[in-house]
gemmi code that builds the backbone of each chain (N, CA, C; Angstrom):
import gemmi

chains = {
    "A": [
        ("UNK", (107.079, 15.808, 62.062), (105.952, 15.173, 62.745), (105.117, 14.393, 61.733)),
        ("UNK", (105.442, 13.731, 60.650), (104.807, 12.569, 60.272), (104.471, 11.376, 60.972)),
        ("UNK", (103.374, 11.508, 60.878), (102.298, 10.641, 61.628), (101.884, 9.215, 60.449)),
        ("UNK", (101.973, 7.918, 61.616), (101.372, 6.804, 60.696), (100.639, 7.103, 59.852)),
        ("UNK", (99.666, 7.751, 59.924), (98.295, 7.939, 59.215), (98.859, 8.307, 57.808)),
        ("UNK", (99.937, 9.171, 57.861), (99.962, 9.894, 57.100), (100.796, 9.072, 55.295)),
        ("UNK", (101.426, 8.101, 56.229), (101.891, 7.172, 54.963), (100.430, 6.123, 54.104)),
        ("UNK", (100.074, 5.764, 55.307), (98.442, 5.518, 54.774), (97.669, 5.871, 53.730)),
        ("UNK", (97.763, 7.628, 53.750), (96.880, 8.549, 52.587), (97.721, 8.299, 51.728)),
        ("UNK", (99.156, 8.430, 51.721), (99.870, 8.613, 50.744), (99.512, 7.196, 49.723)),
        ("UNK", (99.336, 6.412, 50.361), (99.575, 4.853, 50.017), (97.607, 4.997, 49.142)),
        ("UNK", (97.030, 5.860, 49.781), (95.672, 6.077, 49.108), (95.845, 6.616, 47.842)),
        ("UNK", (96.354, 7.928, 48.052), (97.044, 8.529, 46.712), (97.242, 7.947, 45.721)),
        ("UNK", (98.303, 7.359, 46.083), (98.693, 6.141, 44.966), (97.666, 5.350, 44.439)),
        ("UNK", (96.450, 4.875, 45.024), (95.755, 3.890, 44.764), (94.899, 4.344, 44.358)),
        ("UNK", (94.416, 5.762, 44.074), (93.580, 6.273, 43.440), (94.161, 6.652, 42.265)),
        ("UNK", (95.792, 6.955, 41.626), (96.293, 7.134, 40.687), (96.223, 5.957, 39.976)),
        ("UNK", (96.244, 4.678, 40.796), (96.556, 3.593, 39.220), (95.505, 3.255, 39.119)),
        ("UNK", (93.818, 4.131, 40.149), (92.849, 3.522, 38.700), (92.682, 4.684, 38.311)),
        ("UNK", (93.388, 5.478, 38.121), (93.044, 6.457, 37.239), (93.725, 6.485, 35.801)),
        ("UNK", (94.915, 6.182, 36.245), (95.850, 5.234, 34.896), (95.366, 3.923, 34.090)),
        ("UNK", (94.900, 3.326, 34.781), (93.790, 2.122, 34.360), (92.831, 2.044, 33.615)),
        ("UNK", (92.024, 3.304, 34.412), (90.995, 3.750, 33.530), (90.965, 4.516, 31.680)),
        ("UNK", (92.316, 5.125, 32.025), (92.828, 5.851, 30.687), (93.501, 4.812, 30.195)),
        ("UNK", (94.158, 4.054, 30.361), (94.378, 3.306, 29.581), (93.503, 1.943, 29.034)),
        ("UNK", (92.329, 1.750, 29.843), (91.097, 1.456, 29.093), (89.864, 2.256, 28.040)),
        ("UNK", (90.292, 3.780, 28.505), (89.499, 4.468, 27.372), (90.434, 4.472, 25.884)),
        ("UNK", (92.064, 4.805, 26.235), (92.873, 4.003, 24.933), (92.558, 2.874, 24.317)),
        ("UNK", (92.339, 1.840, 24.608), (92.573, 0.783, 24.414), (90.956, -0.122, 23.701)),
        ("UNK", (90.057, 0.394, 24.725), (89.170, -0.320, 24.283), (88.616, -0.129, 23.013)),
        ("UNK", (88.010, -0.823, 22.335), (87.473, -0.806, 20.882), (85.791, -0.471, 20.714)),
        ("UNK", (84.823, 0.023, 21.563), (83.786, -0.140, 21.955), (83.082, 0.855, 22.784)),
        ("UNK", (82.313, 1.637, 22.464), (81.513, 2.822, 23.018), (81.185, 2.515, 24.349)),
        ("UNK", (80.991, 1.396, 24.565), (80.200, 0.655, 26.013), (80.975, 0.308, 26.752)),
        ("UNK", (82.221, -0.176, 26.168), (83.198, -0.564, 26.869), (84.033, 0.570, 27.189)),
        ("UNK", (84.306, 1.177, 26.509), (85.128, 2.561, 27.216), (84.438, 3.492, 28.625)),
        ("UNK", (82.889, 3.636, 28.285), (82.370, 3.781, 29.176), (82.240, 3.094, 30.674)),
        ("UNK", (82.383, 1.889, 30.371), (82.651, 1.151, 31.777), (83.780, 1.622, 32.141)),
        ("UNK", (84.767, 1.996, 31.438), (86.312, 1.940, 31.835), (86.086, 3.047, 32.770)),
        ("UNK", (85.589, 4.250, 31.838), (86.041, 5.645, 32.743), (85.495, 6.052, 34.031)),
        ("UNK", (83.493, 5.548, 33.585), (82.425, 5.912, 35.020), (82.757, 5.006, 36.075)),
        ("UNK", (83.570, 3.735, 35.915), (83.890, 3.137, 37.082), (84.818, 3.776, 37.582)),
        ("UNK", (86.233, 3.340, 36.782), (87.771, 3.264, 37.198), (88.008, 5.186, 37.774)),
        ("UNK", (87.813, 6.229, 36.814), (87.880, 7.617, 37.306), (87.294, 7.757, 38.659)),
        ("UNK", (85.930, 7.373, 38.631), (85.349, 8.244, 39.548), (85.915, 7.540, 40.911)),
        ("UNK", (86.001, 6.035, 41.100), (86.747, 6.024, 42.589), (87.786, 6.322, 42.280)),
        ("UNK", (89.256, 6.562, 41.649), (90.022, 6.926, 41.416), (90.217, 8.498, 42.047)),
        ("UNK", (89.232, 9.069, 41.491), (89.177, 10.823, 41.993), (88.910, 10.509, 43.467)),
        ("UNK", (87.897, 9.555, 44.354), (87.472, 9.581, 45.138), (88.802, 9.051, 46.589)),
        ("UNK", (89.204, 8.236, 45.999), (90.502, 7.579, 46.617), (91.379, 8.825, 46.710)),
        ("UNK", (92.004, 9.701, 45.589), (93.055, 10.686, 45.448), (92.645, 11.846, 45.830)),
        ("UNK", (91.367, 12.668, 45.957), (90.983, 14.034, 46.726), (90.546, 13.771, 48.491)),
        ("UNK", (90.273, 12.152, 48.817), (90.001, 12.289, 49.889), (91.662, 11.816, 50.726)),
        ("UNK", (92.533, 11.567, 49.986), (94.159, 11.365, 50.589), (94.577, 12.559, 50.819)),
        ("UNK", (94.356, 13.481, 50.059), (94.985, 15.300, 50.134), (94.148, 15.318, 51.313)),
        ("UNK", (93.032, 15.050, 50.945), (92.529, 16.073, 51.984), (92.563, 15.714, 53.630)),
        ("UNK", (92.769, 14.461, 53.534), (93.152, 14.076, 55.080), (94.433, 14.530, 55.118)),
        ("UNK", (95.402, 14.636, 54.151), (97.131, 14.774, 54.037), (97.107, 16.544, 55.158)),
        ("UNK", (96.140, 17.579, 54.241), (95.895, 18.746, 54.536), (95.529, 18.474, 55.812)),
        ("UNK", (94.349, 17.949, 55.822), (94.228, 18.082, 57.528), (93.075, 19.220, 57.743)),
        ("UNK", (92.627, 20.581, 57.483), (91.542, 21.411, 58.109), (90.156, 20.849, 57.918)),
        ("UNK", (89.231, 20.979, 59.131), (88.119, 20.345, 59.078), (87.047, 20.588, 57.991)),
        ("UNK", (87.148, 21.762, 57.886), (86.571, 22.090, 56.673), (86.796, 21.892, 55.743)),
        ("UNK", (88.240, 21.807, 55.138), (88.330, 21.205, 53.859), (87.898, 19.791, 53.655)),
        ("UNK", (88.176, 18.923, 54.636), (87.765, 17.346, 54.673), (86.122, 17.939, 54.278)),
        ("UNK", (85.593, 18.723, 54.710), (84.003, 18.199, 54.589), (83.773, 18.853, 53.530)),
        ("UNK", (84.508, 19.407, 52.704), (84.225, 19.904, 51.411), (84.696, 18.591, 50.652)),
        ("UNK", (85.895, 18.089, 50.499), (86.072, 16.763, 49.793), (85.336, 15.716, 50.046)),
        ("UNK", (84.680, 15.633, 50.637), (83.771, 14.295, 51.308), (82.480, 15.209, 50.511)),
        ("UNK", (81.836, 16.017, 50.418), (80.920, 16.412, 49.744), (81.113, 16.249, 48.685)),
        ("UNK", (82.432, 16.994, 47.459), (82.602, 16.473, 46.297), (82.726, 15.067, 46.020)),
        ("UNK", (83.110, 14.166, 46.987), (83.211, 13.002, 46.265), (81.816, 12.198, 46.543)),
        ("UNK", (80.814, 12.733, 47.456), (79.753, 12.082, 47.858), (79.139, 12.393, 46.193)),
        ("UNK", (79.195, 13.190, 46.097), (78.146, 14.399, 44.694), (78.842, 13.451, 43.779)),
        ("UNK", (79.692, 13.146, 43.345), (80.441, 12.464, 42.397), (80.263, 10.764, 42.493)),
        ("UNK", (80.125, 10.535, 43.445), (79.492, 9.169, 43.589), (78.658, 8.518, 43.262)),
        ("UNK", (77.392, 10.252, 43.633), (76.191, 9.829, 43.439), (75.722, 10.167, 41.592)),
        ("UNK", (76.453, 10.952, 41.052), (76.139, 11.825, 39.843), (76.624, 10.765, 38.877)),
        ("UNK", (77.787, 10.027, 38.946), (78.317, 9.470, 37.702), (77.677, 8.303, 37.416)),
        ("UNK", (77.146, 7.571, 38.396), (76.215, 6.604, 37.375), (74.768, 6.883, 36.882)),
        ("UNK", (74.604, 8.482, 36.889), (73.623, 8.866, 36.343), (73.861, 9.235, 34.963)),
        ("UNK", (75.195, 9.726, 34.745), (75.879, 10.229, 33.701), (76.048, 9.014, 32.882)),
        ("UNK", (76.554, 8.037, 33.232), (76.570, 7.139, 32.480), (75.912, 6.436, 31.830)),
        ("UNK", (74.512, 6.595, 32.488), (73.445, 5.737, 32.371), (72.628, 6.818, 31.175)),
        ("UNK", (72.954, 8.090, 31.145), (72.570, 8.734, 30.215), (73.303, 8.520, 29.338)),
        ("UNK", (74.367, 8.390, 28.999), (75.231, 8.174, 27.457), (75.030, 7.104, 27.112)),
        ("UNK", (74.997, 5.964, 27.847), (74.414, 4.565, 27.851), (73.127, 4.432, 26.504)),
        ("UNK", (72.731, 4.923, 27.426), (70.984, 5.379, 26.899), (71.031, 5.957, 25.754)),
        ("UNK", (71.460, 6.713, 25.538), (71.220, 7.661, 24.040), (71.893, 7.000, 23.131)),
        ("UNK", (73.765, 6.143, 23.494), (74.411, 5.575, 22.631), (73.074, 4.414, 21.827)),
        ("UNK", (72.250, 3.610, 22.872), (71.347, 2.802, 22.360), (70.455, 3.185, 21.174)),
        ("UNK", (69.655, 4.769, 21.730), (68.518, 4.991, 21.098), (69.062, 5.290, 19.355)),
        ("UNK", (70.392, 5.880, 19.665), (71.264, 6.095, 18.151), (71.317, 5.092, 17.713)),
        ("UNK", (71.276, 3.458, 18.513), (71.807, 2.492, 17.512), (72.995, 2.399, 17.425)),
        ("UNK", (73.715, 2.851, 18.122), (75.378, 2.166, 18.266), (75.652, 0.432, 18.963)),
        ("UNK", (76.307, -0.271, 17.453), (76.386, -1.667, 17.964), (77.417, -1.811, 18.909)),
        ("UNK", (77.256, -2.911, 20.068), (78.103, -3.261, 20.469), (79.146, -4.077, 19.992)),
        ("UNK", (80.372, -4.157, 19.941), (81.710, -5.473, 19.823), (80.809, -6.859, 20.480)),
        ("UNK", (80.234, -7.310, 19.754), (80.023, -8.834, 20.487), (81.504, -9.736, 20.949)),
        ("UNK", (81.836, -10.261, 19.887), (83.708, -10.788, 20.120), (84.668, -10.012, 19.556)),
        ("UNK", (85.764, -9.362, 20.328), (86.318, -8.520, 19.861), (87.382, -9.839, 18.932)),
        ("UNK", (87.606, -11.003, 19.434), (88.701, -11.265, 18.645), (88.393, -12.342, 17.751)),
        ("UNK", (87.296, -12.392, 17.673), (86.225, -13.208, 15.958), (86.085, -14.800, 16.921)),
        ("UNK", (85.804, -15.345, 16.112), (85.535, -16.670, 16.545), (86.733, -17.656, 16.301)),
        ("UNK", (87.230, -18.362, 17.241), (88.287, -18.993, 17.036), (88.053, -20.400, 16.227)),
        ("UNK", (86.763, -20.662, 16.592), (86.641, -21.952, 15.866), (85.582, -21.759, 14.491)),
        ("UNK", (85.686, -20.758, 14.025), (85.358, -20.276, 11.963), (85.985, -19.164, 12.454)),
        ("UNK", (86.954, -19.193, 11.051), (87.492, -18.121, 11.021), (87.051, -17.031, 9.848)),
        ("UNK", (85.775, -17.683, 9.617), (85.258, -16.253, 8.374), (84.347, -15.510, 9.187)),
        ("UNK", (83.639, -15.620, 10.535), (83.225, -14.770, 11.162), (83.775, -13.157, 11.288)),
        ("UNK", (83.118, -12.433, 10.980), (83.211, -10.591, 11.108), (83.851, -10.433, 12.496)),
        ("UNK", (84.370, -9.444, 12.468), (84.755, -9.206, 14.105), (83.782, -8.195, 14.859)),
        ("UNK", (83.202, -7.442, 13.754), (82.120, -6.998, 14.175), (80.514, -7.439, 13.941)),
        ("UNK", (80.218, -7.712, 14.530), (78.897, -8.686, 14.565), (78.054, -8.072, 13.492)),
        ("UNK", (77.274, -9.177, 12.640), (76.800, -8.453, 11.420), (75.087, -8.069, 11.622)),
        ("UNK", (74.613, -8.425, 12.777), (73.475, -8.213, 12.974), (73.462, -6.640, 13.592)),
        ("UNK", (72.190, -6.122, 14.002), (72.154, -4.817, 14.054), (71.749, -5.095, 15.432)),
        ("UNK", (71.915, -4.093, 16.507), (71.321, -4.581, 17.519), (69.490, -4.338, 17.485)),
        ("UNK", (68.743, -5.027, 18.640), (66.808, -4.345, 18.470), (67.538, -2.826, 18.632)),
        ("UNK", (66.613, -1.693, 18.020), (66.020, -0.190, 18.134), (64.884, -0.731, 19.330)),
        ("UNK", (65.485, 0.472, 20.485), (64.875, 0.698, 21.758), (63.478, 1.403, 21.718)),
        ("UNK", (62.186, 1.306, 21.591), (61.199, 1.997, 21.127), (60.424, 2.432, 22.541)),
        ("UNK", (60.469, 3.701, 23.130), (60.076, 3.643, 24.425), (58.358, 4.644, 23.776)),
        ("UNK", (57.349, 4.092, 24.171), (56.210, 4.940, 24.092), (55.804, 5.587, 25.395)),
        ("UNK", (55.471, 7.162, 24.889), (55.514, 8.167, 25.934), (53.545, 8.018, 25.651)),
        ("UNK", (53.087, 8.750, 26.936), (51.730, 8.280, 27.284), (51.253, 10.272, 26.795)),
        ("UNK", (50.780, 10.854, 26.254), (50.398, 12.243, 26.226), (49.461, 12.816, 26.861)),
        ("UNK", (49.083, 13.548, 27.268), (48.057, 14.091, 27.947), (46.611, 13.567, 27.289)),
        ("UNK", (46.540, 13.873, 25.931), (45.618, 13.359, 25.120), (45.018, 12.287, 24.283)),
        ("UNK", (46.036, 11.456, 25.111), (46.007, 10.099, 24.653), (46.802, 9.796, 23.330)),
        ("UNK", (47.092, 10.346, 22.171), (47.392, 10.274, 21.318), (48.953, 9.862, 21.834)),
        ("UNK", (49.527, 8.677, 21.209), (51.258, 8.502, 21.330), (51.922, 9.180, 20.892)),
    ],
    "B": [
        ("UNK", (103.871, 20.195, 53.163), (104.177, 18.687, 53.218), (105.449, 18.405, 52.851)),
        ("UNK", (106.046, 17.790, 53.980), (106.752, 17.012, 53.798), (107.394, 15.760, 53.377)),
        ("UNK", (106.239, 15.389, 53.677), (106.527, 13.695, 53.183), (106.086, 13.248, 51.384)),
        ("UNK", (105.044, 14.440, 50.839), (104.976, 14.662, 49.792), (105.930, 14.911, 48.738)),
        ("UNK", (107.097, 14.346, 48.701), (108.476, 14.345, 48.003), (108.562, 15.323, 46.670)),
        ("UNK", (109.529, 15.960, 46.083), (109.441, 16.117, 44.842), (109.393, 15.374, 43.566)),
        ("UNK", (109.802, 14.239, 43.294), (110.192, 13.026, 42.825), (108.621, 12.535, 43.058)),
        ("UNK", (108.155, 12.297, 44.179), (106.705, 11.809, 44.247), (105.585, 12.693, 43.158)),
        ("UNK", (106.031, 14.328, 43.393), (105.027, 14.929, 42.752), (105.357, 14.964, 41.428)),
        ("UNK", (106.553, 14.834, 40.910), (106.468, 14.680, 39.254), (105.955, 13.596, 38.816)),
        ("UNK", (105.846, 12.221, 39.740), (105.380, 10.641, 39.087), (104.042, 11.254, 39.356)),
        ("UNK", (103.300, 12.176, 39.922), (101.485, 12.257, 40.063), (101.366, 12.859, 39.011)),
        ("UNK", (102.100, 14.357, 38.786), (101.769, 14.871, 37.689), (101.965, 14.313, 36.268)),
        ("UNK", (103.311, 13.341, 35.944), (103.228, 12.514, 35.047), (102.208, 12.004, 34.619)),
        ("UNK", (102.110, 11.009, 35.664), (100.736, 10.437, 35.214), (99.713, 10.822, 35.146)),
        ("UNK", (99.149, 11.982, 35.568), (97.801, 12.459, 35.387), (97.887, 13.380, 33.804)),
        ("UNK", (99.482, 13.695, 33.402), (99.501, 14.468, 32.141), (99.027, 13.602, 31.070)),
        ("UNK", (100.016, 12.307, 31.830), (99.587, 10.724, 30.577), (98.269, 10.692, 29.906)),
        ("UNK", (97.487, 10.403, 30.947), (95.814, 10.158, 31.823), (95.031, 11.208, 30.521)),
        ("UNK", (95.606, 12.013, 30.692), (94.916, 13.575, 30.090), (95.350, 13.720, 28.426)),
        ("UNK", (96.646, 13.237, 28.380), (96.941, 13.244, 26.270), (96.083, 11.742, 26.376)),
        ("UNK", (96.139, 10.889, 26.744), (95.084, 9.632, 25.972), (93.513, 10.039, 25.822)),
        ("UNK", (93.329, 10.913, 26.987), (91.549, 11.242, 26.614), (91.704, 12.501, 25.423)),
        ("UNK", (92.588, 12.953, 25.574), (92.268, 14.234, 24.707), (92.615, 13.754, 23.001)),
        ("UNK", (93.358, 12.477, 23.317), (93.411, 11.660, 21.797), (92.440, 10.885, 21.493)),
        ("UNK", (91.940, 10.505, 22.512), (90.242, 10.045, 22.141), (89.565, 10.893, 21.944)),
        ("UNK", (89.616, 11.961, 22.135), (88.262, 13.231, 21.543), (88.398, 13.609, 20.450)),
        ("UNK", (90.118, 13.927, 20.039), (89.819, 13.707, 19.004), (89.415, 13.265, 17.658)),
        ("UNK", (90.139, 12.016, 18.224), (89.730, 10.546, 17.378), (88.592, 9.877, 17.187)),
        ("UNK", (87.904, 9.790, 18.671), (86.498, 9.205, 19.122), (85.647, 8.742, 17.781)),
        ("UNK", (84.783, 7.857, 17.235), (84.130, 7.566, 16.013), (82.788, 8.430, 16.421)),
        ("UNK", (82.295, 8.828, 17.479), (80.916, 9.108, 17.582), (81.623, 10.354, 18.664)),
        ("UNK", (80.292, 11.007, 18.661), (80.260, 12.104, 19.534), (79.625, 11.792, 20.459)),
        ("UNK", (79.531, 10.716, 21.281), (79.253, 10.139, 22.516), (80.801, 9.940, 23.197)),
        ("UNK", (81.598, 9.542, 22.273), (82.778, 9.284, 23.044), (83.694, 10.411, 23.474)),
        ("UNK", (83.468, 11.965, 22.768), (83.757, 13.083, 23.246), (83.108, 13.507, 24.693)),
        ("UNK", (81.571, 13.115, 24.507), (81.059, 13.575, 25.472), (81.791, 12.295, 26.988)),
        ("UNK", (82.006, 11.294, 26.576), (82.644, 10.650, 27.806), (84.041, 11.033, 28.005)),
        ("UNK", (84.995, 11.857, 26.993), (86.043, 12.642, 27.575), (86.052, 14.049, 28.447)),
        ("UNK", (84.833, 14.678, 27.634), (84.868, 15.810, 28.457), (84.977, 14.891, 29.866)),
        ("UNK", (83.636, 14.366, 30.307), (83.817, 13.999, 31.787), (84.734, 13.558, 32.714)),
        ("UNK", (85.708, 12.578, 31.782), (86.628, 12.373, 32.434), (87.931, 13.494, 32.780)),
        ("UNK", (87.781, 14.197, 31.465), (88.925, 15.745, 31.784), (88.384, 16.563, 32.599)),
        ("UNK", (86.991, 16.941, 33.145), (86.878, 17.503, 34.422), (87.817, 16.835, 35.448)),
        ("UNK", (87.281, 15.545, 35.519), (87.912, 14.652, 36.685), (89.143, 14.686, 37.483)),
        ("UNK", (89.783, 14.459, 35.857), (91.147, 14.372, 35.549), (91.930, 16.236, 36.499)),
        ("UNK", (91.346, 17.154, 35.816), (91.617, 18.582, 36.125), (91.591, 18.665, 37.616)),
        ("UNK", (90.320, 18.230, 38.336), (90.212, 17.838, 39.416), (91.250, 17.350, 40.419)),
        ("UNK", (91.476, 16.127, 39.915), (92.362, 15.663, 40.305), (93.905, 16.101, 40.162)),
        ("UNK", (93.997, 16.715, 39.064), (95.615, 17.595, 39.027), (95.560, 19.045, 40.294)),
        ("UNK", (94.027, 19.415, 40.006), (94.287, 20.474, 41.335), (94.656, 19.840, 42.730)),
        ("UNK", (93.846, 18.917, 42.934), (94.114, 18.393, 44.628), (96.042, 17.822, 44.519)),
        ("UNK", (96.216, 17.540, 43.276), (97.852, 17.452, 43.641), (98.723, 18.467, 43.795)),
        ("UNK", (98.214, 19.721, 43.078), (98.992, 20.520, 42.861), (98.531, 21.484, 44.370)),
        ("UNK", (97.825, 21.434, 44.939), (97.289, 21.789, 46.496), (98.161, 21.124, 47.309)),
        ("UNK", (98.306, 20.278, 47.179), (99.067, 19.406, 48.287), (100.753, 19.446, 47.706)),
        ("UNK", (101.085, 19.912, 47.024), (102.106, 20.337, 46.535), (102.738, 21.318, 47.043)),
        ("UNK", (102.116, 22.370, 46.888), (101.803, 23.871, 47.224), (101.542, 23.921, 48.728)),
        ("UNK", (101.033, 23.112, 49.105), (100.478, 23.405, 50.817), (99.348, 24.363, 51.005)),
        ("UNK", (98.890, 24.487, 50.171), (97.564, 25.730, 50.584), (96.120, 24.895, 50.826)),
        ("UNK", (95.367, 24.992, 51.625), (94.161, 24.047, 51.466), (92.901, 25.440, 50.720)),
        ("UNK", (93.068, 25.783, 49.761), (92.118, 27.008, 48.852), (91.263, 26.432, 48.102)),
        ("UNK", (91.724, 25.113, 47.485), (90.962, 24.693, 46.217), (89.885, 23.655, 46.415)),
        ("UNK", (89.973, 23.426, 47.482), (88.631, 22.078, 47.554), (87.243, 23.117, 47.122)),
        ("UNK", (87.250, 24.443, 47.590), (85.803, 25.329, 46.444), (85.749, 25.097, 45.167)),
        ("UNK", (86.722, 24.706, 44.290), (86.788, 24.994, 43.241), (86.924, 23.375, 42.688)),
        ("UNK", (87.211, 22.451, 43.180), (87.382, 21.139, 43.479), (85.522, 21.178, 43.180)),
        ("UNK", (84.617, 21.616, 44.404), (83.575, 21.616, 44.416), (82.308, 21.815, 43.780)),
        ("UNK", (83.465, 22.975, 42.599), (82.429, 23.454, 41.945), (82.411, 22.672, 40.500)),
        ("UNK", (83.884, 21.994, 40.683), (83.867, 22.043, 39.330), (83.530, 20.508, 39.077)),
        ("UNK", (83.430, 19.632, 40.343), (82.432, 18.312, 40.204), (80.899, 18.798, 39.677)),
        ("UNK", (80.412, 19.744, 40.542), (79.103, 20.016, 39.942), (78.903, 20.114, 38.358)),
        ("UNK", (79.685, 21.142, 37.987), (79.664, 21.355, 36.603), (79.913, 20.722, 35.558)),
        ("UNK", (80.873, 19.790, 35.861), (81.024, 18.787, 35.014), (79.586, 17.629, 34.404)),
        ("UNK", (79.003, 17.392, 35.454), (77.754, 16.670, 35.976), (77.017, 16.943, 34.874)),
        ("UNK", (76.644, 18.481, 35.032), (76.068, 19.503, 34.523), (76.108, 19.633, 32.735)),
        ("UNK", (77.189, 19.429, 32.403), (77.583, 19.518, 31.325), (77.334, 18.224, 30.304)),
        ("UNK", (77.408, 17.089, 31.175), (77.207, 16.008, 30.473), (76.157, 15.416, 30.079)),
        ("UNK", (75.114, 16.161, 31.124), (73.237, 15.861, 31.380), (72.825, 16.551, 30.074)),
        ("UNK", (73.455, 18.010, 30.079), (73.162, 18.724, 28.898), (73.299, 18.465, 27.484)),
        ("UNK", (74.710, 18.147, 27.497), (74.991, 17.334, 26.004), (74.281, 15.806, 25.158)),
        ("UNK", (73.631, 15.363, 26.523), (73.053, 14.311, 26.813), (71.804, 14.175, 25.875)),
        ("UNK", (71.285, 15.226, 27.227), (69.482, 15.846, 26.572), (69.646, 16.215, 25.440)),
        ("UNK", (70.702, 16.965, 24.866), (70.726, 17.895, 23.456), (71.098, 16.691, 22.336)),
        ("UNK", (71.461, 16.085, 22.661), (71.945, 14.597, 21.778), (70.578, 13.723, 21.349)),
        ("UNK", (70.059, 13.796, 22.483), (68.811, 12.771, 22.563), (67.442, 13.155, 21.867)),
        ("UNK", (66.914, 14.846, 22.112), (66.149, 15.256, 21.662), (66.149, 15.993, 21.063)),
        ("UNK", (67.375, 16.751, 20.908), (67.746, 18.084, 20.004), (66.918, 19.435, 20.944)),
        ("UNK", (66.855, 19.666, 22.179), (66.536, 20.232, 22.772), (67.236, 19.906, 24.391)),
        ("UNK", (67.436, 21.310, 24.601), (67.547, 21.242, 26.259), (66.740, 21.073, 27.454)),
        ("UNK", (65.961, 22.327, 27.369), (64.855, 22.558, 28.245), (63.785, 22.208, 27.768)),
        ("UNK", (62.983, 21.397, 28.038), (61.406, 20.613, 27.777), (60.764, 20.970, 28.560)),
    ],
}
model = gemmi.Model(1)
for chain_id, residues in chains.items():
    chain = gemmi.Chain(chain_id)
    for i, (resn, *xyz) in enumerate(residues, 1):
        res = gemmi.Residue()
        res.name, res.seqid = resn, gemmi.SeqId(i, " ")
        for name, pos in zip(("N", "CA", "C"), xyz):
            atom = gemmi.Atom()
            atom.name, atom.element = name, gemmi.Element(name[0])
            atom.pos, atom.b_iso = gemmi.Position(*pos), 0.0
            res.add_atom(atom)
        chain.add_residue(res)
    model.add_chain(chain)
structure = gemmi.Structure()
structure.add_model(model)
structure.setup_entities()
């Protein structure tokens, strides 16, 4: 009793595996704290979201669907918070970004890593006592 | 499941084993300890995602709790390493 639907999820499955392959092979690959990060908080998290909600329609009990639809809601909502925190701290450390990863084509004595430093993020907190 | 092939489930698990030695070669490798902390997250994920295959493999629908819990925790883990990175403290 395979049902249309059911090649559908499968076909979801799949499509949540190659960005999940995508994604790892952008955290391989990339050269860049910021850039790897785009790779994974994007490409993983619909990736997971595409591939736990295919099982779980595949499975079929009502309850499990509303448990996967909760994890992936929570996961939806959580990872660009996560990111935005590593984001953030990678800055306040001062980690440069790759400006051109592959130098300048037209001088070729340009660095490949940019020789300037990026600005230091200076956030002033307000104290109870006025004092910064 | 039926239509869930055997041949199908070794190309998921393949690739999610793939998925899982490239992050775990970035953790170790990583230049900063920001880029560990963006593997852990993705090896929750990743784990995640090997359970819901290996569920649908198996035929049991048991693990979406644990599916559940372990999105939370992951979350959890990364906020923490986060804060502890940032201020050298957890709880403020």
């Amino acid at each position: 009793m395979t049902n249309v639907l059911d090649y559908f999820f499968i076909g979801m499955m799949f499509f949540g595996l190659f960005f999940i392959v995508t994604a790892a092979l952008g955290l391989y690959r990339f050269q860049d704290l910021y850039t790897r990060l785009h790779a994974t908080s994007k490409g993983i998290t619909f990736g997971f979201g595409a591939l736990v909600l295919g099982v779980a329609f595949l499975l079929g009990g009502q309850g499990d669907i509303a448990k996967a639809v909760l994890a992936v809601i929570f996961q939806f909502l959580t990872a660009p918070v996560a990111a935005h925190m590593i984001a953030r701290v990678a800055l306040r450390k001062g980690i440069r970004p790759v400006r051109n990863p592959q130098g300048d084509l037209l001088d070729p004595d340009t660095d490949i890593i940019s020789p300037e430093p990026i600005r230091r993020v200076t956030i002033r907190r307000s104290t109870a006592d006025g004092t910064p | 499941m039926e239509l869930f092939t055997p041949a199908m489930q070794v190309f998921f698990f393949a690739a999610l084993t793939l998925s899982l030695g490239v992050m775990i070669y970035r953790m170790i490798k990583g230049p900063h300890v920001l880029d560990r902390v963006i593997c852990i997250d993705a090896i929750a994920l990743i784990v995640i995602c090997m359970m819901a295959v290996w569920e649908l493999a198996v035929g049991t629908p048991y693990f979406f709790d644990a599916i559940l819990v372990l999105a939370l925790v992951g979350f959890l883990a990364t906020v923490a390493l986060c804060k502890y990175l940032e201020r050298g403290e957890i709880i403020d």
